[in-house]
LUMTORVO-68607 format. One record per residue: residue number from 1; residue in one letter; x, y, z of N, C-alpha, C, O in turn. Coordinates in Angstrom, 2 decimals. Example, Ala and Ser with C-alpha at 12.3 -4.5 7.8 and 13.67 -1.06 7.14 Angstrom:
2
     n   res        nX        nY        nZ       caX       caY       caZ        cX        cY        cZ        oX        oY        oZ
     1     A     13.19     -5.69      7.80     12.30     -4.50      7.80     13.20     -3.30      7.80     14.24     -3.32      8.46
     2     S     12.85     -2.25      7.08     13.67     -1.06      7.14     12.90      0.03      7.87     13.41      1.14      8.04
END
This chain:
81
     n   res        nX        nY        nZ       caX       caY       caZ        cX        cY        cZ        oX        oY        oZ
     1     X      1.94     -1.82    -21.95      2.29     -3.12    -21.47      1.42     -3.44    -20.25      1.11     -2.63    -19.38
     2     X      0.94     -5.16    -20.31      0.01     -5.18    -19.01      0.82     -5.58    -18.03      1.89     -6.05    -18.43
     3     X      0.61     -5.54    -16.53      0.86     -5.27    -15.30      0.41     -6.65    -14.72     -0.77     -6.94    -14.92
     4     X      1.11     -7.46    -14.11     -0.12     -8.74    -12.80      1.14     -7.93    -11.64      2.29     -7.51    -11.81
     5     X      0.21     -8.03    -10.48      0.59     -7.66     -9.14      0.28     -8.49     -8.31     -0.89     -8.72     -8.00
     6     X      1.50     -9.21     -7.73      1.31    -10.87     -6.56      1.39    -10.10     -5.23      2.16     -9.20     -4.92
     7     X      0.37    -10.69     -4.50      0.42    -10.20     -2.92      1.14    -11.97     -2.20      0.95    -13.19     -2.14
     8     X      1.80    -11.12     -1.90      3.04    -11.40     -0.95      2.47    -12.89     -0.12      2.80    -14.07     -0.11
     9     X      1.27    -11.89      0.67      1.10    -12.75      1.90      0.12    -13.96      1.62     -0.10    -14.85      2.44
    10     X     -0.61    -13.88     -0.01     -1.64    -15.13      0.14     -0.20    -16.04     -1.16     -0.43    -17.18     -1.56
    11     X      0.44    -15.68     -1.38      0.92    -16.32     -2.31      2.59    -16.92     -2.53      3.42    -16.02     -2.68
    12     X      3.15    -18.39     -2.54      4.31    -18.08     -1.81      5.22    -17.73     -2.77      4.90    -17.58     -3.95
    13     X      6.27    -17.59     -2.36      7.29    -16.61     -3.18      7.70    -17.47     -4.16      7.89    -17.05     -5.30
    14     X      7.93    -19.07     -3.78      8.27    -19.92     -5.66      7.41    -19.42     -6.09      7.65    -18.46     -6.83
    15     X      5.87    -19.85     -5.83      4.80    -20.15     -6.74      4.42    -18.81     -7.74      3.84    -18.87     -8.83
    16     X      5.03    -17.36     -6.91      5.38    -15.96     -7.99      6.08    -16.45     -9.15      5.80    -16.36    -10.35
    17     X      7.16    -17.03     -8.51      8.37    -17.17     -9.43      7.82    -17.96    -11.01      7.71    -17.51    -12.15
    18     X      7.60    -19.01    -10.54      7.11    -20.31    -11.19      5.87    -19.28    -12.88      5.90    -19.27    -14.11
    19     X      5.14    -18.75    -11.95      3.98    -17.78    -12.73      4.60    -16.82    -13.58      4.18    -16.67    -14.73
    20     X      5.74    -16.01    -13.06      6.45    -15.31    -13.70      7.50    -15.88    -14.63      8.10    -15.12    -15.39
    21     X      7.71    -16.96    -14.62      8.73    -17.76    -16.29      7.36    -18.53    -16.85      7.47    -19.07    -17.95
    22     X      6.54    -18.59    -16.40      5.12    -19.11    -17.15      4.62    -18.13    -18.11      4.08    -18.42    -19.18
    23     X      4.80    -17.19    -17.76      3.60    -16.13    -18.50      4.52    -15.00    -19.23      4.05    -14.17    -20.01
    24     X      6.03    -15.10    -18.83      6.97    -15.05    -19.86      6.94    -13.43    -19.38      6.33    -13.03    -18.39
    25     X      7.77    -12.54    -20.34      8.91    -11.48    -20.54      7.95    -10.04    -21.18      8.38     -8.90    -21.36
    26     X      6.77    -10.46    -21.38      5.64     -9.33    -22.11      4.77     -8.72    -21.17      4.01     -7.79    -21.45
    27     X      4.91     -9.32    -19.91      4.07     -8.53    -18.74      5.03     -8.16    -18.08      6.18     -8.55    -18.28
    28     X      4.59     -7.16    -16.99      5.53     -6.60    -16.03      4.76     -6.81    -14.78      3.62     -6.42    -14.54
    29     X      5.71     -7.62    -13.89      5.16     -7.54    -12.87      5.53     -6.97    -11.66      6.64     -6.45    -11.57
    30     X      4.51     -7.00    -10.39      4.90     -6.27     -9.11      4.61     -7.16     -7.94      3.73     -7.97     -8.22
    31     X      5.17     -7.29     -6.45      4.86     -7.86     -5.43      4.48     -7.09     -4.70      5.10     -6.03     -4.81
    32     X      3.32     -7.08     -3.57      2.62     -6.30     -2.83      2.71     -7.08     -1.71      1.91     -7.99     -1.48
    33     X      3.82     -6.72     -0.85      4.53     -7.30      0.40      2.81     -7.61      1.36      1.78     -7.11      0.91
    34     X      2.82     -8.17      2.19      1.92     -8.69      2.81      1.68     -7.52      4.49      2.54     -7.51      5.36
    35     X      0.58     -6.82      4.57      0.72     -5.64      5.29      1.66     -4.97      5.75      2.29     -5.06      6.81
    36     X      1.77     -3.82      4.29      2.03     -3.02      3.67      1.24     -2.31      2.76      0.26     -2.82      2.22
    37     X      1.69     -0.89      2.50      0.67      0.29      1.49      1.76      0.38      0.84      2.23      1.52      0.78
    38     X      2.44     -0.58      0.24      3.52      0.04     -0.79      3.29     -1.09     -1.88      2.50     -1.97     -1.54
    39     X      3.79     -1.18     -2.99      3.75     -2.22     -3.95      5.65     -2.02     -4.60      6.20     -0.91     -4.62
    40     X      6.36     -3.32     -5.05      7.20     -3.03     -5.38      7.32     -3.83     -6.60      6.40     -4.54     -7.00
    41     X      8.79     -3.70     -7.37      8.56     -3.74     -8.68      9.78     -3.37     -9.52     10.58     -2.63     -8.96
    42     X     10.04     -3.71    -10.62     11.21     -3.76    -11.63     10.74     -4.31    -12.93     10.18     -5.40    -13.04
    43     X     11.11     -3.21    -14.27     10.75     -4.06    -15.09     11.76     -4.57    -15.97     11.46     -4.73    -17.15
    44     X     12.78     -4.83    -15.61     13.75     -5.37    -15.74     15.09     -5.61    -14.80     15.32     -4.63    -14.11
    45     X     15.80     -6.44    -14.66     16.49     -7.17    -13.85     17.86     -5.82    -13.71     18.32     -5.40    -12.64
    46     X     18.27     -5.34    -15.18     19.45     -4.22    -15.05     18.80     -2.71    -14.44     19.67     -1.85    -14.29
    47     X     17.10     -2.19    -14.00     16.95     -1.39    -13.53     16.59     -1.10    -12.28     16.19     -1.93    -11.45
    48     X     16.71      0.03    -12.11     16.22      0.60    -10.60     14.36     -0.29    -10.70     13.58     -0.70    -11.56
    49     X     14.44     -0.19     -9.40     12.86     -0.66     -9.27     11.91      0.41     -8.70     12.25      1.48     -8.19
    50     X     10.13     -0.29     -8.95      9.77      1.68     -8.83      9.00      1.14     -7.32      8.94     -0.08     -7.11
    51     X      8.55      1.90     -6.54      7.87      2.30     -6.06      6.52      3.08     -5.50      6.53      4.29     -5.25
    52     X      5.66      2.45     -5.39      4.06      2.53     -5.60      3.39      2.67     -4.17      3.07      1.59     -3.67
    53     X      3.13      3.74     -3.47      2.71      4.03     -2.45      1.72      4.67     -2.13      1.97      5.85     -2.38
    54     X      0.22      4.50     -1.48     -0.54      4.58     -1.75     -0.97      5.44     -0.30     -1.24      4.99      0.82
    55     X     -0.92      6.87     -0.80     -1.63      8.51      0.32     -2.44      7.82      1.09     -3.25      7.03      0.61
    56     X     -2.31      8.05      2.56     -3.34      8.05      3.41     -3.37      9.85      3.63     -2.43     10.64      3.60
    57     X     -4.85     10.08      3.87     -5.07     11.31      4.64     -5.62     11.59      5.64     -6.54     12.24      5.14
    58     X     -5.83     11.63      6.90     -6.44     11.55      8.01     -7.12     12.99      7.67     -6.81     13.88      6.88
    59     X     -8.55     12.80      8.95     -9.43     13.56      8.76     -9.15     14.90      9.30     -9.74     15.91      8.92
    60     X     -8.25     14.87     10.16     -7.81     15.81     11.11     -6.57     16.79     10.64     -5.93     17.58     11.35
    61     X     -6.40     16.48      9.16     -5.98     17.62      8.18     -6.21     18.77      8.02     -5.60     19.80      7.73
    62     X     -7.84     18.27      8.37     -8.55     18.68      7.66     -9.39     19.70      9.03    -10.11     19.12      9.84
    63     X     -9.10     21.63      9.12     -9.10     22.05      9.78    -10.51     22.41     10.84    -10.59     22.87     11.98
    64     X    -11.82     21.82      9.57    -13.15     21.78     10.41    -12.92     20.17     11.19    -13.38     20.29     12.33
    65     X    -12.55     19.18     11.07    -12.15     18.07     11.73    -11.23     17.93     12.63    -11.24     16.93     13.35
    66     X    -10.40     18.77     12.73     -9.82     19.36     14.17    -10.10     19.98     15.20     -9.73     19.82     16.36
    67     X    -10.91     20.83     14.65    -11.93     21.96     15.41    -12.72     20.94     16.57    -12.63     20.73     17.78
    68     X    -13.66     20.37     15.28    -14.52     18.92     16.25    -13.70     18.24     17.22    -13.94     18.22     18.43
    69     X    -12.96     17.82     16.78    -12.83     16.63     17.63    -11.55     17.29     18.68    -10.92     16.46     19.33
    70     X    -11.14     18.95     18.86    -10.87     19.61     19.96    -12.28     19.67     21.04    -12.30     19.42     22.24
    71     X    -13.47     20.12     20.09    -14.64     20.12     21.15    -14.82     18.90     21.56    -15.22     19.03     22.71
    72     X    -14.77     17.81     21.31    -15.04     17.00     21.61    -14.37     15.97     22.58    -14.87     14.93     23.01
    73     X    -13.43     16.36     22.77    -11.91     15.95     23.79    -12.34     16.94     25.15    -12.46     16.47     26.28
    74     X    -12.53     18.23     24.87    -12.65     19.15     26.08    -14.08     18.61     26.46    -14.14     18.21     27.62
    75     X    -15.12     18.53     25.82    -16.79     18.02     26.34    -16.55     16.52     27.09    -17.29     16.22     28.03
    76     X    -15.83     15.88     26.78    -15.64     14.69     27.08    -14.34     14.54     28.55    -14.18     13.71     29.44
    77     X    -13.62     15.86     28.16    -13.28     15.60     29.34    -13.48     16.82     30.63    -12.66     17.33     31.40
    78     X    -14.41     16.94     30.52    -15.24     17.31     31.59    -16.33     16.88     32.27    -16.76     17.02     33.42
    79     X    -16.82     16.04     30.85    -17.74     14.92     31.80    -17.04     13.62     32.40    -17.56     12.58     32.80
    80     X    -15.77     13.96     32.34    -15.34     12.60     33.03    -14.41     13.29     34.39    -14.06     12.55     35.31
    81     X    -14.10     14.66     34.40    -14.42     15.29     35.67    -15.20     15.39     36.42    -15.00     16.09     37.42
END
């Protein structure tokens, strides 16, 4: 089954609506709240709705990118001693 996904913030919430009894009961759709990393969603009115959240990973996970940017906090703050 195909998928349309409305963002929230360029689009107003009738004009979803309006699109969604337009294009009828064979697509499933989702709203992508307006800054936010989540997408939300139901594909039907009697179910739970899902949830679509999208991993950030910072670099500093990541244990050679910690290392750095420890040297780089102590170098930096000694030249500002």
């Amino acid at each position: 089954m195909e998928e349309i996904i409305f963002c929230s913030g360029t689009v107003p919430s009738s004009e979803i609506m309006q699109w969604m009894t337009r294009l009828g009961s064979q697509l499933r759709y989702k709203i992508a709240p307006d800054q936010s990393l989540s997408i939300i969603g139901s594909s039907s009115k009697n179910s739970t709705g899902e949830l679509y959240t999208f991993e950030i990973q910072y670099n500093l996970a990541n244990p050679y990118q910690r290392r750095n940017k420890r040297l780089f906090d102590l170098l930096f703050s000694i030249l500002i001693f």
